[in-house]
MDTraj code that builds the backbone (N, CA, C; nanometers):
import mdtraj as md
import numpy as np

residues = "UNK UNK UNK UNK UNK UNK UNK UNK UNK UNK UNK UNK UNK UNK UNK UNK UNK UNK UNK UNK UNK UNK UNK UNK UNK UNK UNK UNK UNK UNK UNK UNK UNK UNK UNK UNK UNK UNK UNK UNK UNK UNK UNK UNK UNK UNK UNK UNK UNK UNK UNK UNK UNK UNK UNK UNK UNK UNK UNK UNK UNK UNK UNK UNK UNK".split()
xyz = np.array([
    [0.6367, 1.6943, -2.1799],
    [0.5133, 1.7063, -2.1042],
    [0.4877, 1.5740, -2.0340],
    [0.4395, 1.6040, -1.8904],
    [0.4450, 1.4892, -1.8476],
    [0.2407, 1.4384, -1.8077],
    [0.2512, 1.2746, -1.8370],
    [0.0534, 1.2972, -1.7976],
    [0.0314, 1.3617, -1.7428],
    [-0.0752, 1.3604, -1.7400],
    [-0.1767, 1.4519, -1.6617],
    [-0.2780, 1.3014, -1.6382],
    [-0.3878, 1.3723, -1.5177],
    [-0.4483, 1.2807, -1.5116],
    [-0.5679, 1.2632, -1.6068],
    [-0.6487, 1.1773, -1.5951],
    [-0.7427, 1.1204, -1.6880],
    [-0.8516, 1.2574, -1.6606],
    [-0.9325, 1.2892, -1.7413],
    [-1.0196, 1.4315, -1.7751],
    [-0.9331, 1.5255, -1.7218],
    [-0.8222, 1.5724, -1.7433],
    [-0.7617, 1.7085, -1.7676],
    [-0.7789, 1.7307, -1.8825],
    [-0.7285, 1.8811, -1.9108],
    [-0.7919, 1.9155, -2.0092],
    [-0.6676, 2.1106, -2.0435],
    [-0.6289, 2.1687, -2.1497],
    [-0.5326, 2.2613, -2.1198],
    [-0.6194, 2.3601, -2.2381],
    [-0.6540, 2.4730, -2.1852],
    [-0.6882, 2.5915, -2.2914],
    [-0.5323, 2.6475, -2.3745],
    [-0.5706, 2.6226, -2.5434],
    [-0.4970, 2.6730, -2.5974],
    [-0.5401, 2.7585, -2.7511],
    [-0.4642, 2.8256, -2.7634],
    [-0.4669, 2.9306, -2.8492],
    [-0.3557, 2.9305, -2.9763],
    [-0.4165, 2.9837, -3.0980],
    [-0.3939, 2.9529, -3.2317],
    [-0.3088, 3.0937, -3.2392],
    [-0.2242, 3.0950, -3.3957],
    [-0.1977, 3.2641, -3.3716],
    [-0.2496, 3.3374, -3.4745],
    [-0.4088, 3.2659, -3.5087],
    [-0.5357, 3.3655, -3.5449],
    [-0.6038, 3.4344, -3.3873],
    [-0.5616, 3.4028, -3.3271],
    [-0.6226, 3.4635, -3.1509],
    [-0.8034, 3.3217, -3.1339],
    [-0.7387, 3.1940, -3.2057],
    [-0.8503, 3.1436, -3.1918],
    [-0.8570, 3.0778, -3.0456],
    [-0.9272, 3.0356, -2.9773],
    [-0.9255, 2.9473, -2.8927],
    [-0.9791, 2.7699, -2.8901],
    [-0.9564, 2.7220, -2.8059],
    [-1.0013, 2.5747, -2.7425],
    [-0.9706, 2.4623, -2.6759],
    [-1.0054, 2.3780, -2.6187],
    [-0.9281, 2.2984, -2.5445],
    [-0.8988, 2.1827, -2.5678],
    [-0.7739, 2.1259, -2.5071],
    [-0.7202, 2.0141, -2.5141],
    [-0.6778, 1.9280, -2.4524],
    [-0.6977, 1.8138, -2.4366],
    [-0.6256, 1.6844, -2.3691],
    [-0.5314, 1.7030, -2.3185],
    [-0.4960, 1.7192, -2.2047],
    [-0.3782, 1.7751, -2.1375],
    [-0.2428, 1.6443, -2.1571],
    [-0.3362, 1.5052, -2.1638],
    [-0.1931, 1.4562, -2.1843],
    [-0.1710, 1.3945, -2.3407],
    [-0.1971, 1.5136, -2.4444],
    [-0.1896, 1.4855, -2.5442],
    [-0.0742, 1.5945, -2.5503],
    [-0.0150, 1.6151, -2.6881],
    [0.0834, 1.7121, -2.7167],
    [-0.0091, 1.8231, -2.7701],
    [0.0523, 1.9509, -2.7837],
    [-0.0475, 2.0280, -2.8528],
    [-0.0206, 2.0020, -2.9818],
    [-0.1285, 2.0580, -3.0876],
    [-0.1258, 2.0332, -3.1862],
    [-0.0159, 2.2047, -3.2771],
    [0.0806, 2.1563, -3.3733],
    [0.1027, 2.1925, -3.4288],
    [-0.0021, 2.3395, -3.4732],
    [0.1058, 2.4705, -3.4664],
    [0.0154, 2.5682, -3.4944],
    [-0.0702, 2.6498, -3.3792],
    [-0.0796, 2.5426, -3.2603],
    [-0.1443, 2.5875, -3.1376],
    [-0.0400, 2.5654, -2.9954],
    [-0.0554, 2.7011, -2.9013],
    [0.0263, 2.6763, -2.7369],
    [-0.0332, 2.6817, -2.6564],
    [-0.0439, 2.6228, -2.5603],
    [-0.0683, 2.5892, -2.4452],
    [-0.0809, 2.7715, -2.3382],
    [-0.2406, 2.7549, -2.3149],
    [-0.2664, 2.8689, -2.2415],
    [-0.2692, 2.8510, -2.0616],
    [-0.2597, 2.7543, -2.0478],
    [-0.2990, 2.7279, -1.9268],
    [-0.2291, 2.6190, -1.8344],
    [-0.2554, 2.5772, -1.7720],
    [-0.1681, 2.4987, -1.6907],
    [-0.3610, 2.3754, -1.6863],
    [-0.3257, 2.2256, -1.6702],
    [-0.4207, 2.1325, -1.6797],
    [-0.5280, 2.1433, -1.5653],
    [-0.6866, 2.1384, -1.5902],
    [-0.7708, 2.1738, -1.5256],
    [-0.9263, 2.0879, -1.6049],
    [-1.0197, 2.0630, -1.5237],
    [-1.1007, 2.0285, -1.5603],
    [-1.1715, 2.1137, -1.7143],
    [-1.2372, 2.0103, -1.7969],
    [-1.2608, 2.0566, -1.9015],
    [-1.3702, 2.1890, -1.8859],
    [-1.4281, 2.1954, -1.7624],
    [-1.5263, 2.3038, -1.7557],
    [-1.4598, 2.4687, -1.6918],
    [-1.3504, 2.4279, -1.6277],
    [-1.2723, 2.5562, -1.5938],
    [-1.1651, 2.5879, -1.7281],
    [-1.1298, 2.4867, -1.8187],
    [-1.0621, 2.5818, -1.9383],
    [-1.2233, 2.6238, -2.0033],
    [-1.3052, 2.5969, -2.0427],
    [-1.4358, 2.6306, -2.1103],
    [-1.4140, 2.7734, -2.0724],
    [-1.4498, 2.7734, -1.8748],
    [-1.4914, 2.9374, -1.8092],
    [-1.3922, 3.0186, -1.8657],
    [-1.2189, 2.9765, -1.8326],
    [-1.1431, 3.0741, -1.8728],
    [-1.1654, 3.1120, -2.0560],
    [-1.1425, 3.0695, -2.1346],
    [-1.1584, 3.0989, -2.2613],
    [-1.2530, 3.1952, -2.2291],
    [-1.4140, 3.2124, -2.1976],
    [-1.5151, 3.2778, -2.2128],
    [-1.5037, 3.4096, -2.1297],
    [-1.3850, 3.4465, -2.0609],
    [-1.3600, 3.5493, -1.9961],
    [-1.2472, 3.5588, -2.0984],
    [-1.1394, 3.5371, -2.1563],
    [-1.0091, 3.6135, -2.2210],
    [-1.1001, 3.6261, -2.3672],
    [-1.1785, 3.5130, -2.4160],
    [-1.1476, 3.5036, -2.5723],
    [-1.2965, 3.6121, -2.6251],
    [-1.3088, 3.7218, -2.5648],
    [-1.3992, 3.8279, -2.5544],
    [-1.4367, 3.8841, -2.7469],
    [-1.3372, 3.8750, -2.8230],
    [-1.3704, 3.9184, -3.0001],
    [-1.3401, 3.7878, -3.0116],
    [-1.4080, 3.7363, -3.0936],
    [-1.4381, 3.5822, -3.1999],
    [-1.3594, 3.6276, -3.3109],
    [-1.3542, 3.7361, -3.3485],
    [-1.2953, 3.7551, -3.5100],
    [-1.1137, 3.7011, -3.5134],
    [-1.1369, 3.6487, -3.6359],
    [-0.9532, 3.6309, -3.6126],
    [-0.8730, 3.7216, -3.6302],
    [-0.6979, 3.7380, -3.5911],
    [-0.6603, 3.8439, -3.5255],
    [-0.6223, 3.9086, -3.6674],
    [-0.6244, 3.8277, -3.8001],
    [-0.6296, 3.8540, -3.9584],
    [-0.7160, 3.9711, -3.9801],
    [-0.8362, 3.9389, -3.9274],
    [-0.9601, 4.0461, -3.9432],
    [-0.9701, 4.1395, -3.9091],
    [-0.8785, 4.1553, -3.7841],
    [-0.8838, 4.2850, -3.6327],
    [-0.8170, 4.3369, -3.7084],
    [-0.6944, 4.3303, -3.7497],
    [-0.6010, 4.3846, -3.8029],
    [-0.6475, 4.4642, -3.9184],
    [-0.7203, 4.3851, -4.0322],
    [-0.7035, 4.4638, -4.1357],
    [-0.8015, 4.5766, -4.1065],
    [-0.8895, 4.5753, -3.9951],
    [-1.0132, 4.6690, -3.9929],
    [-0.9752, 4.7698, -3.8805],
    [-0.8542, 4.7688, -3.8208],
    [-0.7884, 4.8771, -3.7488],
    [-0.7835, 4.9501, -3.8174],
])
top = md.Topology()
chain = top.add_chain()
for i, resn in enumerate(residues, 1):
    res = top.add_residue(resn, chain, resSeq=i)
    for name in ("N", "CA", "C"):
        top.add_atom(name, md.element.get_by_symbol(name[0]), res)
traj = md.Trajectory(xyz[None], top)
């Protein structure tokens, strides 16, 4: 991964279906991938709040299918 500039920022996702964002020129953290391509911290915020529509984790969805 190469920097990014200073306040980028990358929406990423857990594989509980959690969300949140991150420092684009940080690595992701272990456990979490990269949803997005680097963007101000207020456009990963918007996107999350349009995809990440059930809060429950994907543990929960599952067992209550």
């Amino acid at each position: 991964m190469t920097r990014s500039d200073p306040g980028q920022w990358i929406s990423v996702q857990n594989n509980e279906g959690r969300w949140s964002v991150w420092p684009a020129e940080l690595p992701v953290p272990a456990g979490w991938r990269a949803m997005s391509a680097a963007a101000s911290r207020e456009a990963c915020l918007a996107e999350i709040e349009t995809r990440w529509t059930d809060p429950r984790p994907n543990s929960l969805k599952e067992a209550t299918s």
